[in-house]
C-alpha positions as CSV (number, residue, x, y, z in Angstrom):
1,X,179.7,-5.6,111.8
2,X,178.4,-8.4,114.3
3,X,175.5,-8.5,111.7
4,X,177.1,-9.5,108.7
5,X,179.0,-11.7,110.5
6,X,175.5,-13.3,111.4
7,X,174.7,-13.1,108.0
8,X,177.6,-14.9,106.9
9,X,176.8,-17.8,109.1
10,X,173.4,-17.7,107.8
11,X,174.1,-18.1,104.5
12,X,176.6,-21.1,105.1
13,X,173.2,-22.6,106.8
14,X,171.4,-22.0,103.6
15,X,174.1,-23.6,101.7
16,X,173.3,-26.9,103.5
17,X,169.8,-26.9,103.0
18,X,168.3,-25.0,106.0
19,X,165.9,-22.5,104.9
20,X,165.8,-19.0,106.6
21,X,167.5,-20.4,110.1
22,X,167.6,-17.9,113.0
23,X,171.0,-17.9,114.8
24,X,171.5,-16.8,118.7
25,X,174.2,-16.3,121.2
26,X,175.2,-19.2,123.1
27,X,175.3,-18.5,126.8
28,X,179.0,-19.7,127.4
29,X,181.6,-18.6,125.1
30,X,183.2,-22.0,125.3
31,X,179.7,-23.7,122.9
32,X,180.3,-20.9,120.4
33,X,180.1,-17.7,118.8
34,X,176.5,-18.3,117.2
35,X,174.7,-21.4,117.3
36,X,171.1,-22.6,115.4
37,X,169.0,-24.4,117.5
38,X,168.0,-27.5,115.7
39,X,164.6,-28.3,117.6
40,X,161.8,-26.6,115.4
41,X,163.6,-28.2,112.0
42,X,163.8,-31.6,113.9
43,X,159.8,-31.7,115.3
44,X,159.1,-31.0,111.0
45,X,161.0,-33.7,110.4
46,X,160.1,-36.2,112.5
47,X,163.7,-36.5,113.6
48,X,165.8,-36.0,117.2
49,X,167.4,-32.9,117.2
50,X,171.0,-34.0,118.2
51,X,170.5,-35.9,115.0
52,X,169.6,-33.3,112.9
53,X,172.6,-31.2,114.3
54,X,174.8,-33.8,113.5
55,X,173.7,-34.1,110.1
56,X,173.6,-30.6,109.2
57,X,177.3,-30.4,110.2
58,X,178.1,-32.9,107.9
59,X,176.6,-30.7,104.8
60,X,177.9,-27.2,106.2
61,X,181.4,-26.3,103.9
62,X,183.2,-23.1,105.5
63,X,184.5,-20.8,102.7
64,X,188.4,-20.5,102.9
65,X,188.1,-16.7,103.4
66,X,185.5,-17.1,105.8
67,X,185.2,-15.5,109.1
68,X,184.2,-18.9,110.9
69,X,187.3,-21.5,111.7
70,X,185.1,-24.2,112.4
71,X,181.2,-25.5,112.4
72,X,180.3,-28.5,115.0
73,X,177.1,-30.0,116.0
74,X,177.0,-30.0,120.2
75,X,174.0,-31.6,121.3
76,X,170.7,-30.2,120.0
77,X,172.7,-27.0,118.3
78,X,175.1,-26.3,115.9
79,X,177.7,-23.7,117.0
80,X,179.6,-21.5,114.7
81,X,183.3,-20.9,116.0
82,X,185.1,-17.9,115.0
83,X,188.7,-17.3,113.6
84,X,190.1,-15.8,116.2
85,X,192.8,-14.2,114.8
86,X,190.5,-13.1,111.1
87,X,188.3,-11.3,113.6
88,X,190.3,-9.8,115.4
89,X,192.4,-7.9,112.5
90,X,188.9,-7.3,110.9
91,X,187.5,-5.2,113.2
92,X,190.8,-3.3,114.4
93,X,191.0,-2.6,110.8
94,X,187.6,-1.6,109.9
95,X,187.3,0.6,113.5
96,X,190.6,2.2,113.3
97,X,189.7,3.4,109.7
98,X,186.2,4.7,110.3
99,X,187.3,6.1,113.9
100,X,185.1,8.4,115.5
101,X,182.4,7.1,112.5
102,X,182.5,3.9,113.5
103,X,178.9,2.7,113.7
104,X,177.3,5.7,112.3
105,X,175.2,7.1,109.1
106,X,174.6,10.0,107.4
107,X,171.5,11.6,105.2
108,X,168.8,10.4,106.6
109,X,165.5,12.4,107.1
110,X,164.3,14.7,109.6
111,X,163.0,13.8,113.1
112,X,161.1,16.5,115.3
113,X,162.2,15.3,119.6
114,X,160.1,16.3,121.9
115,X,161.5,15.7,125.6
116,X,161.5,17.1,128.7
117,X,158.6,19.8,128.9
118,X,158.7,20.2,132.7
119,X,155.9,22.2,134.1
120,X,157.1,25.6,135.3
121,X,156.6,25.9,138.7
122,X,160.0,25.1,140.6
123,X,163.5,23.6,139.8
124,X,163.9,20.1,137.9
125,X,163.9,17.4,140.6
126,X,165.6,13.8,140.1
127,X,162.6,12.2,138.8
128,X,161.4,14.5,136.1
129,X,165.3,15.1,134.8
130,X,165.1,11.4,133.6
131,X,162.7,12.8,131.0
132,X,165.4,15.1,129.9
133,X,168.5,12.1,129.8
134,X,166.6,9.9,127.7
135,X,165.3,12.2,125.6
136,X,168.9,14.0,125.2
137,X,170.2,10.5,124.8
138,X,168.0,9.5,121.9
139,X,168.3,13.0,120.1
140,X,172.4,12.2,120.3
141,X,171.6,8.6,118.9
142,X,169.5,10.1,116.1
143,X,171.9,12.5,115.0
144,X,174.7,9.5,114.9
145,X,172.2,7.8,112.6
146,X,172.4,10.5,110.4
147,X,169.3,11.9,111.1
148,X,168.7,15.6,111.0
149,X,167.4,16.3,114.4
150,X,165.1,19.2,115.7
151,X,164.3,19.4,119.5
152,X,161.4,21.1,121.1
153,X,160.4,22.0,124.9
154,X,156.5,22.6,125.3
155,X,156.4,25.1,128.2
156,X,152.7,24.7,130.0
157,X,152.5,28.4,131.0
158,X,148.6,28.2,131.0
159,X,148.7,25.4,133.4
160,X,146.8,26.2,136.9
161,X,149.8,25.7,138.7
162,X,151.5,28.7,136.6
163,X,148.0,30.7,137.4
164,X,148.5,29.9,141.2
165,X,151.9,31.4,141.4
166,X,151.1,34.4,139.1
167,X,147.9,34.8,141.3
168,X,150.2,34.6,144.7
169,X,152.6,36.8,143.2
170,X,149.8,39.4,142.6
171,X,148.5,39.3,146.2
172,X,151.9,39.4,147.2
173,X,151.8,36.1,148.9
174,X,155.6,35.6,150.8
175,X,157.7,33.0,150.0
176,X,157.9,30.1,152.1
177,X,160.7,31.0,154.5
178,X,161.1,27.0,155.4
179,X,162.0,26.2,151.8
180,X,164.9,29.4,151.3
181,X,166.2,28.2,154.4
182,X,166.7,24.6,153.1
183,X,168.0,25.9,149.5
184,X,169.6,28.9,151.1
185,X,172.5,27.9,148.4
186,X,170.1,28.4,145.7
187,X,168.0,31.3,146.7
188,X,168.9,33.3,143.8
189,X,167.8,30.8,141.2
190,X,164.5,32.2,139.2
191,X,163.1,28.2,139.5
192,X,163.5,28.3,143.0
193,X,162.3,31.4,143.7
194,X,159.6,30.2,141.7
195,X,159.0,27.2,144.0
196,X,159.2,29.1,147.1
197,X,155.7,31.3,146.0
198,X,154.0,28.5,144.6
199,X,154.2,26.6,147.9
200,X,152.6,28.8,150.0
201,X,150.1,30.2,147.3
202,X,148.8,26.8,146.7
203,X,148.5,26.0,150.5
204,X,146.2,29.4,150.7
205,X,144.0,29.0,147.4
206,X,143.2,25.3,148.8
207,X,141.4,26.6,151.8
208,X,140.3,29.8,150.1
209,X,137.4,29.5,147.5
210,X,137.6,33.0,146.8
211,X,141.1,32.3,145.8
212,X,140.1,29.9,143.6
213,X,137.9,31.4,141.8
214,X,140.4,34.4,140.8
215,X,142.8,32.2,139.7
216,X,139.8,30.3,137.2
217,X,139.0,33.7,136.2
218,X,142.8,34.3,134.8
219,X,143.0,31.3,133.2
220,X,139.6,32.1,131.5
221,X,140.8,36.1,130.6
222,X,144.4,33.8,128.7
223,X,141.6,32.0,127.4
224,X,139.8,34.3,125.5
225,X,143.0,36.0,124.6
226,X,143.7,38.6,126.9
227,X,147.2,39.8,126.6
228,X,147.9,41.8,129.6
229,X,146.6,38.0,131.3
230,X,148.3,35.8,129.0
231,X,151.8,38.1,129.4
232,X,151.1,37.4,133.0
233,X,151.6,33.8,132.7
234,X,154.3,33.6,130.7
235,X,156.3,36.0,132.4
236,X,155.8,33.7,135.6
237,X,156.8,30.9,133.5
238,X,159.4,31.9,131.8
239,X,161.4,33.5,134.9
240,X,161.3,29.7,135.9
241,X,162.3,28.5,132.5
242,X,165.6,30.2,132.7
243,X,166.9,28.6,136.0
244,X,165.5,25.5,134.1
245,X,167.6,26.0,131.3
246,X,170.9,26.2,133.1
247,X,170.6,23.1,134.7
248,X,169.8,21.5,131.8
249,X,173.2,23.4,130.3
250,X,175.1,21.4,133.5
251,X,174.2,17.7,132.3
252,X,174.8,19.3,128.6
253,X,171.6,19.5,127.0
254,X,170.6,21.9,124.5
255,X,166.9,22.5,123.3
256,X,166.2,24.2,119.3
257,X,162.7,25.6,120.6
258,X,160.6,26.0,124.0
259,X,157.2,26.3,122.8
260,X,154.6,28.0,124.7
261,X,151.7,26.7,125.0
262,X,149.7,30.4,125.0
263,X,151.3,30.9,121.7
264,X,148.5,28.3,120.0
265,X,145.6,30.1,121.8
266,X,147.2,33.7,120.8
267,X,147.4,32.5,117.0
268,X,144.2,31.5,117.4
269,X,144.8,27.5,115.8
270,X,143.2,26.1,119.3
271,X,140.3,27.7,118.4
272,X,140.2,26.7,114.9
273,X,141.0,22.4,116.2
274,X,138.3,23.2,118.3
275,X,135.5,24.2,115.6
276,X,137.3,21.3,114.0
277,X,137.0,18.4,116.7
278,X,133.1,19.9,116.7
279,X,132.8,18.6,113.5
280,X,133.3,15.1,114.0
281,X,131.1,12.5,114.1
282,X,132.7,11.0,117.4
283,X,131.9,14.7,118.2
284,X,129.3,15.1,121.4
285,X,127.4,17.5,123.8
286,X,127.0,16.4,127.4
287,X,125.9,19.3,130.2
288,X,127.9,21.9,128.2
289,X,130.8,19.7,127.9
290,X,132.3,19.2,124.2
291,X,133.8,15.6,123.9
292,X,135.0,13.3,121.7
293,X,133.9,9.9,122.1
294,X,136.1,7.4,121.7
295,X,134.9,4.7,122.9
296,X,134.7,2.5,119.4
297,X,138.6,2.9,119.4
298,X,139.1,1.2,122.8
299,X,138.8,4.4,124.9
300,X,136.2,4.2,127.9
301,X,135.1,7.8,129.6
302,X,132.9,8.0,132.7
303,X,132.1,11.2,131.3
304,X,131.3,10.2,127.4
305,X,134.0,10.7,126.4
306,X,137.6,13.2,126.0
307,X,136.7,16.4,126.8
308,X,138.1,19.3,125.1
309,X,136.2,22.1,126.1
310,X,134.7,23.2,129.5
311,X,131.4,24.6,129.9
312,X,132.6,27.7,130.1
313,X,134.3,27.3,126.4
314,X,137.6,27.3,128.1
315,X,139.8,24.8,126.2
316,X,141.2,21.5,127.7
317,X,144.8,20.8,128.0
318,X,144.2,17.7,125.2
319,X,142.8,20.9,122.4
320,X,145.9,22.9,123.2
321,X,147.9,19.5,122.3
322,X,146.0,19.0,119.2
323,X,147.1,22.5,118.0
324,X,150.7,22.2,118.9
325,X,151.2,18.5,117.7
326,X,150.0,19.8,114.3
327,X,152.6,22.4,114.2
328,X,155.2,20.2,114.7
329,X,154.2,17.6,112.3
330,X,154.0,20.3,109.6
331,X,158.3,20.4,110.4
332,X,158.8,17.0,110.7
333,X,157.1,14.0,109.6
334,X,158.0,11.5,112.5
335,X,157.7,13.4,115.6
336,X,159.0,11.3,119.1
337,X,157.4,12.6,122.2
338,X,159.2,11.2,125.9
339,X,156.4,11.5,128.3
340,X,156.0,9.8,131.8
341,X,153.6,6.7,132.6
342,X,151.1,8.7,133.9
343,X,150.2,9.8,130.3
344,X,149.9,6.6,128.6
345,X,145.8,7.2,127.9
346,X,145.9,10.6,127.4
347,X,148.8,10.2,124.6
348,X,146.8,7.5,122.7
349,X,143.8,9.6,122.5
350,X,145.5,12.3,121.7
351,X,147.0,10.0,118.8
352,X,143.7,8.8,117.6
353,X,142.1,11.9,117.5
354,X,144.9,13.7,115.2
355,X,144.3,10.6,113.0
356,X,140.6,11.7,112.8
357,X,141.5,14.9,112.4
358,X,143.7,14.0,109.1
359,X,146.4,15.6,111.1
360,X,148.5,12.2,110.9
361,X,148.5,11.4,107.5
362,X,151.2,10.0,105.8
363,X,152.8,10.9,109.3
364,X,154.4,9.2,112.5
365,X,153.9,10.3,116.1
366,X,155.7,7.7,118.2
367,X,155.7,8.1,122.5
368,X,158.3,6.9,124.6
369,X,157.1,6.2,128.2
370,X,159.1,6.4,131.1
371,X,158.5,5.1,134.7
372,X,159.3,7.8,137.8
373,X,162.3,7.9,139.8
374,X,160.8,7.5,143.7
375,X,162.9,8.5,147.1
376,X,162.9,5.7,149.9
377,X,161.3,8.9,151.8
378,X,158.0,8.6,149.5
379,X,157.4,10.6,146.3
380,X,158.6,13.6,145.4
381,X,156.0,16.9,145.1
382,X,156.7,20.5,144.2
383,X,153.0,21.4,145.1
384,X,153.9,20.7,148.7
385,X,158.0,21.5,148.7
386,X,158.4,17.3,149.4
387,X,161.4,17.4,146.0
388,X,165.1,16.7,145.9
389,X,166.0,19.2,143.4
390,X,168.5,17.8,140.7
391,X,170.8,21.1,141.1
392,X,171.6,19.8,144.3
393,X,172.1,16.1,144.0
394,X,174.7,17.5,141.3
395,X,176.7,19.6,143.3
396,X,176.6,16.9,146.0
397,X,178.5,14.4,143.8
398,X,180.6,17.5,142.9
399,X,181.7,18.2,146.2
400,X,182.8,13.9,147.0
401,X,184.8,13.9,143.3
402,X,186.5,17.1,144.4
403,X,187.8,15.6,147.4
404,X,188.9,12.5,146.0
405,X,190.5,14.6,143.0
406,X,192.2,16.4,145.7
407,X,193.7,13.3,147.6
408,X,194.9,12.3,144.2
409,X,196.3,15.3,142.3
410,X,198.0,18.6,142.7
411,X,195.9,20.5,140.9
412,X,194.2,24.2,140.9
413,X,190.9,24.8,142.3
414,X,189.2,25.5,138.6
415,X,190.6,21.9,137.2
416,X,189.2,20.0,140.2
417,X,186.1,21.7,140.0
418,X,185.6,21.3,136.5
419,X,186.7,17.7,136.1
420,X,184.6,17.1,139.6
421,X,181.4,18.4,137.6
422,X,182.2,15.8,134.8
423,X,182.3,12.9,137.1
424,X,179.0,14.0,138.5
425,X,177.0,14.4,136.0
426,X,178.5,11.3,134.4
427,X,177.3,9.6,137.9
428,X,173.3,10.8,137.9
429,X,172.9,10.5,134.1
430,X,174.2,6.7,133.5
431,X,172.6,6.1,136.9
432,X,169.1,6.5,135.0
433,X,169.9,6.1,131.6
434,X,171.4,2.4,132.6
435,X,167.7,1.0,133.4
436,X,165.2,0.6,131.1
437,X,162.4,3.7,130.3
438,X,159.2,0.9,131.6
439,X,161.0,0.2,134.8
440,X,160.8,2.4,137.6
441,X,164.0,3.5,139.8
442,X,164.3,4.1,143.3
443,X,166.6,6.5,143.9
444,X,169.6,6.4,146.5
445,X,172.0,9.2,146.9
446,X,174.6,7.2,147.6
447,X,174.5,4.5,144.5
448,X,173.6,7.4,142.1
449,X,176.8,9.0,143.3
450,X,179.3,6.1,143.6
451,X,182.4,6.2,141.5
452,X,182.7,2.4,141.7
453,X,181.0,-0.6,139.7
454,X,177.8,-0.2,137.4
455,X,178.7,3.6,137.0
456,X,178.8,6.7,134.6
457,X,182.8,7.2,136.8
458,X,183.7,3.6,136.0
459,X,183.1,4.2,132.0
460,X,185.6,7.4,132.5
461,X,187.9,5.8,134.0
462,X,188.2,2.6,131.4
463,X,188.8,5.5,128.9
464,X,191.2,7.3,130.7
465,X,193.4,3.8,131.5
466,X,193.5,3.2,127.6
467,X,194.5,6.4,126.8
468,X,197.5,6.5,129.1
469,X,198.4,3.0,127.7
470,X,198.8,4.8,124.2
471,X,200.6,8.2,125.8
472,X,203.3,5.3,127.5
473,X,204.0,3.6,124.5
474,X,206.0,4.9,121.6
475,X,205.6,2.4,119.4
476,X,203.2,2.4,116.1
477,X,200.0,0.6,115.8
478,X,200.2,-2.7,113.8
479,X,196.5,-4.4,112.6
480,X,197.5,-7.9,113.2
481,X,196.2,-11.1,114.4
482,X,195.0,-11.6,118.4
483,X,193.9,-14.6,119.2
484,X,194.4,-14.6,123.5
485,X,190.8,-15.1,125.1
486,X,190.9,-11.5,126.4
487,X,192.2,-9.9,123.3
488,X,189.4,-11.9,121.0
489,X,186.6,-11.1,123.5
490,X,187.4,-7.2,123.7
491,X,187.8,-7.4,119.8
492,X,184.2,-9.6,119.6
493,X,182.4,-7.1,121.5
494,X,183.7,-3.9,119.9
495,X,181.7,-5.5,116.7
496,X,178.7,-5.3,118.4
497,X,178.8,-1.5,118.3
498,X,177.0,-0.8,115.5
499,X,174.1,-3.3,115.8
500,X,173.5,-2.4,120.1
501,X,173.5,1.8,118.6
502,X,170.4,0.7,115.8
503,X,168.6,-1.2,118.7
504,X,169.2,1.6,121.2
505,X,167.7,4.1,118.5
506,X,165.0,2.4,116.7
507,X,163.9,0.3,119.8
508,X,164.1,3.8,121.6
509,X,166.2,1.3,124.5
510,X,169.0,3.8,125.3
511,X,169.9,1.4,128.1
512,X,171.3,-1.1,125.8
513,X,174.1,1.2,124.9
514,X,173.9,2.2,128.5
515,X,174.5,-1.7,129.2
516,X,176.4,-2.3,126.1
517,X,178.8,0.0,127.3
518,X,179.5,-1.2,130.9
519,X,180.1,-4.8,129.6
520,X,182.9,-3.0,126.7
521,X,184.6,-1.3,130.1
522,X,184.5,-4.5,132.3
523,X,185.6,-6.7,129.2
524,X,188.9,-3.8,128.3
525,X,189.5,-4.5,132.0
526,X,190.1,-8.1,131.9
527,X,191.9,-7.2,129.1
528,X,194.5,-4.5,130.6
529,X,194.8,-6.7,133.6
530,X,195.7,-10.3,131.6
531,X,197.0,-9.0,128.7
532,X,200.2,-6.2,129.2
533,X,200.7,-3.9,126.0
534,X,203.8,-1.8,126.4
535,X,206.8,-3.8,125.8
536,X,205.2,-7.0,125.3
537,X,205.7,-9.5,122.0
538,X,202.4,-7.9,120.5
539,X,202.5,-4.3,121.9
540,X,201.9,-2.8,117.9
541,X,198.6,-5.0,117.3
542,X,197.7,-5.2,121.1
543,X,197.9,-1.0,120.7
544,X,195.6,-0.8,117.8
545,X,193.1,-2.9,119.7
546,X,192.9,-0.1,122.7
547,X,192.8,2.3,120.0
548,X,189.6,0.6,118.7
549,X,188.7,0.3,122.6
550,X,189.1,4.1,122.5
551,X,186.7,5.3,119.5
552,X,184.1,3.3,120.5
553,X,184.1,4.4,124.1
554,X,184.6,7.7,123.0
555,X,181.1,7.0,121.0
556,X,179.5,5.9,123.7
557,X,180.1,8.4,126.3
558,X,179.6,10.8,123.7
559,X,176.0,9.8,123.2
560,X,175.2,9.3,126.6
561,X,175.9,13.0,127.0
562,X,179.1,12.0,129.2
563,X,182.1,14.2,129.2
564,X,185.6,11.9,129.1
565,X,188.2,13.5,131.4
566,X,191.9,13.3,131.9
567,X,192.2,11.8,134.9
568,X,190.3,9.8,138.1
């Protein structure tokens, strides 16, 4: 809506003789709604720019049914005022009619997410789970936009770190009795029994070399596509998977498909990419080693260049990815993989060689990068037990809402819990969501898990104040004219919906709805505070605005993945 308000004021620049102007914000309200800087148009001329503000304003005529009230030339710019009042009704209107569809599309194509695809060797810590929120986040975008979304988990269970637990398992190697002792409350979770074997079996097969050269031979027998080997692996893996999957299920997130990644060497497609990638002319033979060299694409290796298979004719991870990227593309034609920093290089090449491959034509394959989540303690490391497992920050944040809920309300043990788990995952997935995907977060316990300020808790309770303001009154709603500060502000910003939702989505920024919908809760709080609703002069058209208020909060937590609740 915001937009073709824009456009409006755009075309009433045309109208005066500026060609193809491009509006902004002003900083301060009190300049304007929109304002065109005059300073480019004024260096072609020749001419000041106050001057050239000045006489723009003189040739700018505002349509009688237009949106704008007034058009004046301050200093350098000329700033666009709105009506007030126009706006205001326009956008109570238009929200309160679309509702919950306020913002959204429908029948657009299909789009094939990838996010998540955590290696299975313990539970999901606080770093990696950021993966999962922006990836969940931009799959509930997509499917706002209309798109038909399909989302996919590739489960590494030919990894070596899988191979090292199913090799520990075998030799019967215990379980680290430090680690059960700290997650005593979780010992019965496959992921963390999963954890507490890989520990110690990797502290043993990095002083053994017997060791590791069993657990090379197992991935070499999956490799050649032994069963009884591969069904070793995934059974390891998947055992993890499940206690994966139901914390994932606690923040809300539901996957279509969990891809293995043996299933492309059973079918045999790895081996056929691999004859394939052979056949290229970047194709080369160094020591044994099949590569592709890259190097004429920007893509410097010490070695010659992206190897895909060892010496030994074992595949590389990056032929395994080759195989499984092509199935996906075959079900979607723009496919969006979330991956962390760390594989920036290895996604490009990955890109560039699927374009030689032919793989990617008349395709997309777009990557989101996301920086890690570090602890003031250091980094976090399942391979050494040093993790903060996100099943337990959860239940930590549980635990505080339950006793504030508790203070608060007379309620039964089940309704306390249940709203408690709300608040707490509303708390840990704005807390990451809210910063961008290429800035890195350090994580504290205690601001993750705050119910005050920048916070998921904060956006819940907004929501719940305007919906009790609608339970108290029992009068209708009226779509009238607002033209208090607070009322017009509220009503500005609620416009801004639509256009912050296509940014978030095609910019792949989920913080800017993040953001976006912080500033709608602080900006309905001015509001509630300055401008009473029940039984004032206005209470019918002041009540269709926190309706408005209402849908589009309800959007937003919605595609944050954020549960709203019925009381703080």
């Amino acid at each position: 809506m915001f937009d073709d308000f824009r456009a409006e004021a755009t075309g009433i620049l045309e109208k005066a003789g500026v060609k193809t102007p491009l509006l902004e914000e002003p900083p301060d309200p009190k300049m304007g709604d929109l304002a065109f800087p005059c300073f480019e148009l004024a260096k072609e001329k020749g001419k000041n720019p106050k001057e050239t503000a000045k006489e723009i304003s003189l040739r700018v005529k505002i349509p009688k049914d237009s949106i704008f009230r007034e058009v004046k030339a301050l200093g350098p710019y000329l700033n666009f005022f709105f009506d007030r009042g126009k706006l205001s009704e326009k956008v109570v209107k238009e929200i309160n009619g679309k509702k919950e569809k306020y913002g959204s599309s429908k029948d657009r194509e299909k789009v094939l997410i990838e996010h998540t695809s955590i290696n299975p060797s313990g539970p999901i810590n606080v770093g990696r789970i950021r993966n999962t929120f922006i990836g969940d986040t931009l799959v509930r975008l997509y499917r706002f936009m209309g798109y038909k979304v399909l989302t996919h988990y590739f489960v590494n269970n030919i990894g070596k770190q899988v191979a090292i637990i199913a090799w520990g398992k075998s030799k019967g190697i215990e379980p680290s009795s430090e680690l059960m002792e700290k997650y005593e409350k979780y010992k019965d979770q496959s992921d963390f029994q999963t954890m507490f074997v890989y520990v110690p079996a990797n502290a043993e097969m990095e002083k053994n070399e017997e060791a590791q050269k069993e657990v090379e031979e197992l991935l070499q027998k999956c490799e050649a596509g032994e069963r009884k080997s591969i069904k070793l692996l995934k059974d390891v893996s998947s055992k993890c998977l499940e206690g994966q999957k139901k914390t994932m299920e606690r923040f809300g997130v539901k996957i279509d498909s969990f891809d293995f990644e043996s299933n492309f060497l059973e079918d045999g497609s790895v081996a056929k990419f691999i004859q394939r990638m052979k056949k290229l002319p970047e194709h080369r033979e160094i020591d044994g080693l099949h590569l592709i060299d890259l190097s004429k694409y920007g893509f410097e290796r010490r070695t010659g260049g992206t190897v895909f298979q060892r010496t030994d004719g074992t595949s590389v991870y990056i032929a395994r990815d080759v195989a499984y990227h092509s199935y996906k593309l075959k079900l979607a034609k723009k496919n969006i993989n979330v991956l962390g920093e760390d594989h920036k290089v290895e996604a490009e090449e990955l890109k560039q060689i699927l374009n030689l491959l032919g793989v990617l034509k008349g395709k997309e394959l777009d990557v989101v990068f996301f920086s890690f989540v570090n602890l003031k303690e250091g980094r976090m490391s399942t391979r050494s037990g040093e993790t903060v497992p996100v099943d337990a920050v959860l239940d930590e944040g549980v635990e505080k809402a339950s006793e504030l809920i508790r203070k608060r309300y007379p309620l039964s043990l089940n309704k306390i819990k249940s709203t408690a788990e709300k608040i707490a995952v509303a708390a840990l997935r704005y807390s990451e969501i809210k910063v961008a995907p290429s800035k890195s977060i350090l994580f504290d316990w205690d601001e993750a898990l705050s119910f005050e300020g920048e916070t998921g808790p904060y956006l819940q309770y907004s929501l719940v104040r305007a919906k009790k303001i609608l339970e108290k009154s029992k009068k209708k709603l009226e779509i009238g004219k607002l033209e208090e500060e607070e009322e017009f502000e509220l009503a500005k910003k609620l416009t801004k919906f639509p256009e912050v939702v296509s940014k978030s989505v095609f910019g792949y920024k989920p913080h800017l709805l993040a953001n976006y919908t912080y500033e709608l809760a602080s900006l309905f709080s001015r509001f509630y505070e300055k401008c009473p609703v029940v039984k004032s002069e206005k209470e019918g058209e002041r009540l269709a605005l926190v309706q408005s208020f209402v849908h589009v909060m309800r959007n937003c937590l919605e595609l944050m993945g954020i549960d709203e609740v019925e009381l703080m």
